[in-house]
C-alpha positions in Angstrom: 84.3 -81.9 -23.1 87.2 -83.2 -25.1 86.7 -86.8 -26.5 89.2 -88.1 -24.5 87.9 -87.4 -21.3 84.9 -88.9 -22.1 86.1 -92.7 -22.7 87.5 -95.0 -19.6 89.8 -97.2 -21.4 93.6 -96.9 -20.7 95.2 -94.8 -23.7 99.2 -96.0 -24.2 101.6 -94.2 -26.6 105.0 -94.6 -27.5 107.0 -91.4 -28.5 109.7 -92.3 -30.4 113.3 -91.2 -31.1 112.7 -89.5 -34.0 109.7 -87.7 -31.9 106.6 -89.6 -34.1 104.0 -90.3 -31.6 102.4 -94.4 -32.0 99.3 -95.0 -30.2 99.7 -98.2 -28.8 96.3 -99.1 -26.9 92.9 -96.9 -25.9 91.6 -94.5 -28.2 93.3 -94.1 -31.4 95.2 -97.0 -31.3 96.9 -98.4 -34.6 96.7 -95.4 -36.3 99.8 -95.1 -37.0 99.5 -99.2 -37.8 100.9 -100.6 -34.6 99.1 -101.3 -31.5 100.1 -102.8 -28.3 99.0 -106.7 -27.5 97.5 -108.3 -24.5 98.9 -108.9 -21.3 102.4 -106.6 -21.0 104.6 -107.5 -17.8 106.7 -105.5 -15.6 104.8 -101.9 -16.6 102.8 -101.2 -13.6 104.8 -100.8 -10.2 108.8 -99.8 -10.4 110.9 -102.8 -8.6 111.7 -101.6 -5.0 113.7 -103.5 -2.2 114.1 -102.1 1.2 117.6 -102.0 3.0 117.4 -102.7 6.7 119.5 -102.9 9.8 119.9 -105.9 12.2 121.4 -106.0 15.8 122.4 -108.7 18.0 120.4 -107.4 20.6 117.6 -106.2 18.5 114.3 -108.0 17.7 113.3 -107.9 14.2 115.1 -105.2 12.1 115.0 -101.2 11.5 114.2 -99.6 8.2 117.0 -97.7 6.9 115.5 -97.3 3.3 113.8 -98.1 0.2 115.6 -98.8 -3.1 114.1 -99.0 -6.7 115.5 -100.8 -9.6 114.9 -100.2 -13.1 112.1 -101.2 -14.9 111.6 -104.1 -17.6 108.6 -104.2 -19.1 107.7 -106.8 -22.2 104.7 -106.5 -24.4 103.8 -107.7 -28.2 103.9 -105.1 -30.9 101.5 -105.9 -33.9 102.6 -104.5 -36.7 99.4 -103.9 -39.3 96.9 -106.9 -38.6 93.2 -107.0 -38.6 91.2 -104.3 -36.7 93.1 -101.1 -36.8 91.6 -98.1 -38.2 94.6 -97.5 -40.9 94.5 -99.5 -44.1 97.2 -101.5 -45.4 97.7 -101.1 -48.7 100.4 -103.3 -50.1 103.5 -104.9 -48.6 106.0 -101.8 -49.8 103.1 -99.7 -47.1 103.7 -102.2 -44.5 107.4 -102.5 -45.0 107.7 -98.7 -45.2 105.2 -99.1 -41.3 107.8 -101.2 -39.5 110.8 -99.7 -40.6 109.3 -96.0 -39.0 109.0 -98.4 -35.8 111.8 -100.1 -35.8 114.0 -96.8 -36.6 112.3 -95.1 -33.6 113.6 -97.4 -30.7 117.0 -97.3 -29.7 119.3 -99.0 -27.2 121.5 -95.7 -26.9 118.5 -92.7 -27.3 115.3 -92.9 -25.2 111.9 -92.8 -26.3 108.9 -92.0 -23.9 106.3 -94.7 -22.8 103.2 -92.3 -21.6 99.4 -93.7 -20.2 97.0 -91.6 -19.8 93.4 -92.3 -17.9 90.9 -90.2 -17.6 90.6 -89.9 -13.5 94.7 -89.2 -13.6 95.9 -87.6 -16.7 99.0 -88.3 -18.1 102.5 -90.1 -17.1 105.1 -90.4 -19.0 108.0 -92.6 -18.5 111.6 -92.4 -21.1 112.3 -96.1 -22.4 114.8 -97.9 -24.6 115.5 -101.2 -26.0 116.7 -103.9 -23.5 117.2 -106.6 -26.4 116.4 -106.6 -30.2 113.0 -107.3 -30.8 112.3 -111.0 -31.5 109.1 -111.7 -34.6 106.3 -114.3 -33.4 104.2 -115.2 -36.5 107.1 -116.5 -38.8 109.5 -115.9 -41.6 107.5 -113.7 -43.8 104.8 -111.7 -42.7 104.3 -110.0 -46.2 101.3 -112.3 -46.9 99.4 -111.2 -44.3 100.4 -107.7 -43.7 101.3 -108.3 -40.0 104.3 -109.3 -37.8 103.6 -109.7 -33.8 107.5 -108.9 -32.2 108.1 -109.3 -28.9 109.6 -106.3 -27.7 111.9 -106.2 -24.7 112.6 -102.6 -23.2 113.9 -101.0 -19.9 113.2 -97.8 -18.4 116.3 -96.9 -16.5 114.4 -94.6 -14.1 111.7 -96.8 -12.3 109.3 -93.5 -12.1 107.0 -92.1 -13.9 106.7 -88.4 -14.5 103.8 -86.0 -14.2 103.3 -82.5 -16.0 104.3 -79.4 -13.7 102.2 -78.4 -11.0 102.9 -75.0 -10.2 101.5 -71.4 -8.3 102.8 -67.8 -8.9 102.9 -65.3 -5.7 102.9 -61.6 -7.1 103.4 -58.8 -4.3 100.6 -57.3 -6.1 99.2 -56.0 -3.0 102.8 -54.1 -2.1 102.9 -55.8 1.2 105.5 -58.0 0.5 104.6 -61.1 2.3 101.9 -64.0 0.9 102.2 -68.0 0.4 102.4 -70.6 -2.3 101.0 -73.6 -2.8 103.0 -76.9 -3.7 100.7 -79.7 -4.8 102.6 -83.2 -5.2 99.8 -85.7 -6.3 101.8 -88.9 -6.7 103.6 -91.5 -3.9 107.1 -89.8 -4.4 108.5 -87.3 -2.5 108.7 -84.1 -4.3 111.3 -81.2 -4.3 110.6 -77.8 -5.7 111.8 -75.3 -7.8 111.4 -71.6 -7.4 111.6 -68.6 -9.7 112.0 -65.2 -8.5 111.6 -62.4 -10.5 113.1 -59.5 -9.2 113.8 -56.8 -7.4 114.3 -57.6 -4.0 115.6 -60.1 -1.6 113.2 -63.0 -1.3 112.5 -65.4 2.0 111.0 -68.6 1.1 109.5 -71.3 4.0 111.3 -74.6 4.0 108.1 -76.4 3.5 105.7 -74.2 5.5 103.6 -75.2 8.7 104.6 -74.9 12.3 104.4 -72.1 14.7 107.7 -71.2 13.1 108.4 -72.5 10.2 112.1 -72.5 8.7 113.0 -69.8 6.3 116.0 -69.6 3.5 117.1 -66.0 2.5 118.1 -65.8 -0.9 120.6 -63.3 -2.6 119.0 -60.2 -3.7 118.2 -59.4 -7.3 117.5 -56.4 -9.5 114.8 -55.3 -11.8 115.0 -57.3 -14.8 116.8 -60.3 -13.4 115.5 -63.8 -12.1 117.1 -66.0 -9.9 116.0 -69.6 -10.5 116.6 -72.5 -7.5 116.5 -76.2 -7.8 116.3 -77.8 -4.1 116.4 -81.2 -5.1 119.7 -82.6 -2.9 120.9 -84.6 -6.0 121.2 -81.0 -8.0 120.6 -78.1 -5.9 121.6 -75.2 -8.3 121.3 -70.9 -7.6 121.2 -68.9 -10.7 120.6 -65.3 -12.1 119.4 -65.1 -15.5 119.4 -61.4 -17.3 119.0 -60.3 -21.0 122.4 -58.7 -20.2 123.4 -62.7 -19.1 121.0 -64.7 -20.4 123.0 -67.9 -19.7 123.3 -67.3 -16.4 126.0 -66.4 -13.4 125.9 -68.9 -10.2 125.1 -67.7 -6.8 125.1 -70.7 -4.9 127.7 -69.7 -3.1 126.0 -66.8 -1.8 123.2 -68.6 -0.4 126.2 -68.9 2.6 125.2 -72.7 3.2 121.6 -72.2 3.1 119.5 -74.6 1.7 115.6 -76.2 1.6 116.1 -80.0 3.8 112.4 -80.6 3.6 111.1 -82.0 0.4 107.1 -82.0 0.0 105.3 -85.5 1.3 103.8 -88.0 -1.4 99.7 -87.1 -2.0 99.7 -83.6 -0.1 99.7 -79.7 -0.4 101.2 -77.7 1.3 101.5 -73.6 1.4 105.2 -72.7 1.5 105.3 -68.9 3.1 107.0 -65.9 0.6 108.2 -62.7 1.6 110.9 -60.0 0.1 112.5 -57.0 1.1 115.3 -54.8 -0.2 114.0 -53.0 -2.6 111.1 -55.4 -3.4 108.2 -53.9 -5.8 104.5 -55.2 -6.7 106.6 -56.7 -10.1 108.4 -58.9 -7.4 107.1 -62.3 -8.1 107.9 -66.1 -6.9 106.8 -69.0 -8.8 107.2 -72.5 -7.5 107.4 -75.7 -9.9 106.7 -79.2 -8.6 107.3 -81.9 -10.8 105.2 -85.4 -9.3 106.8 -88.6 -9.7 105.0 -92.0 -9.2 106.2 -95.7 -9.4 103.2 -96.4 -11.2 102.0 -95.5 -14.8 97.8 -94.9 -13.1 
């Protein structure tokens, strides 16, 4: 068993704009010469109001729906101190320390906050400065090799992010029907994405279940191509990829006003049913990408 599963504590670590990674807190922390102090605020749980509707005739109010806000979070940074595992050598090492810190936080460029536990893996969260960090211990911290800044950042979307879950159907069988399985462990609602590679003409369930569950015809496809959908509403895209065309030709518009409505419910799985026809061959495959979003870091 890796190492890291083996240990409880909380592991934090900031990937910066320059793509160094700092670990913060858990295992490993300081290596790098910074860790993360005690008691941050405004990490855990994305800021969420709910909008509501009120009649004159109505008792009490109906939910119309929930809004999240951004997310400040605050912590202390110590830069070198006592008890991390890299030694300090002189004040040109620690100088040359918090200038790779400071340069890798940005108001303009995110970095990415991430937390990882070892009951639910990693999250990972992009993060820049909200004010210029603000030093603690006094005017020269060259004596003692360490400066404590309070460091002020934002994380303009409240959620955090999981790794892909994701399941391949292959007509391996030549019968050209099966099911895939979209897994959305987190408190978000989640909204796949689908590779086909052709040929054929694939059918995909708008979110499976029911005695007859929707289904969304795409455009057909030929050997060698894939067709790539996002269902999201906020950027539903159709696209064929090719070596011919490797940047891609749009066919949303001949998905004819079809569309996925359903997205798949916070902490559930559910088996989405696949078929194609026209032409489709046991290469015919269908991959489904699900990418978990929580408002909390574990």
């Amino acid at each position: 068993m890796h190492p890291l599963l083996e240990i409880e504590a909380t592991k934090v670590v900031y990937i910066g704009v320059s793509g160094r990674c700092w670990h913060l807190a858990g295992p490993g922390a300081g290596a790098e010469g910074v860790t993360m102090g005690e008691g941050p605020t405004g990490h855990l749980f994305a800021p969420v109001s709910i909008l509501v509707s009120e009649g004159a005739r109505q008792d009490g109010a109906s939910f119309l729906r929930d809004v999240r806000s951004k997310k400040e979070i605050d912590f202390i940074a110590h830069v070198g101190g006592d008890g991390i595992p890299l030694v300090i050598r002189s004040p040109r090492h620690w100088l040359a320390i918090n200038d790779a810190w400071m340069r890798d936080w940005s108001t303009r460029v995110p970095g990415t906050l991430a937390w990882f536990t070892r009951h639910q893996g990693w999250r990972f969260q992009q993060v820049r400065l909200d004010a210029a960090p603000t030093p603690t211990t006094g005017i020269d911290p060259l004596p003692n090799l360490h400066e404590a800044y309070q460091m002020s950042i934002v994380a303009l979307d409240p959620l955090e992010k999981h790794f892909d879950e994701w399941q391949v159907w292959k007509n391996a069988s030549g019968l050209g029907e099966g099911v895939v399985r979209a897994r959305n462990a987190a408190d978000q609602p989640g909204w796949a994405r689908y590779t086909m590679n052709g040929p054929g003409r694939f059918w995909i369930g708008d979110l499976g279940g029911g005695e007859e569950p929707r289904i969304v015809q795409t455009p057909p496809i030929l050997a060698g191509e894939t067709l790539r959908i996002d269902t999201h509403p906020r950027r539903r895209t159709a696209r064929v990829y090719s070596d011919a065309n490797p940047s891609g030709r749009n066919v949303w518009g001949a998905l004819a006003g079809r569309r996925w409505f359903t997205s798949v419910p916070a902490w559930s799985s559910v088996e989405i049913p696949v078929r194609v026809t026209d032409g489709g061959t046991t290469a015919s495959t269908v991959r489904i990408d699900l990418a978990p979003r929580s408002s909390r870091p574990y």
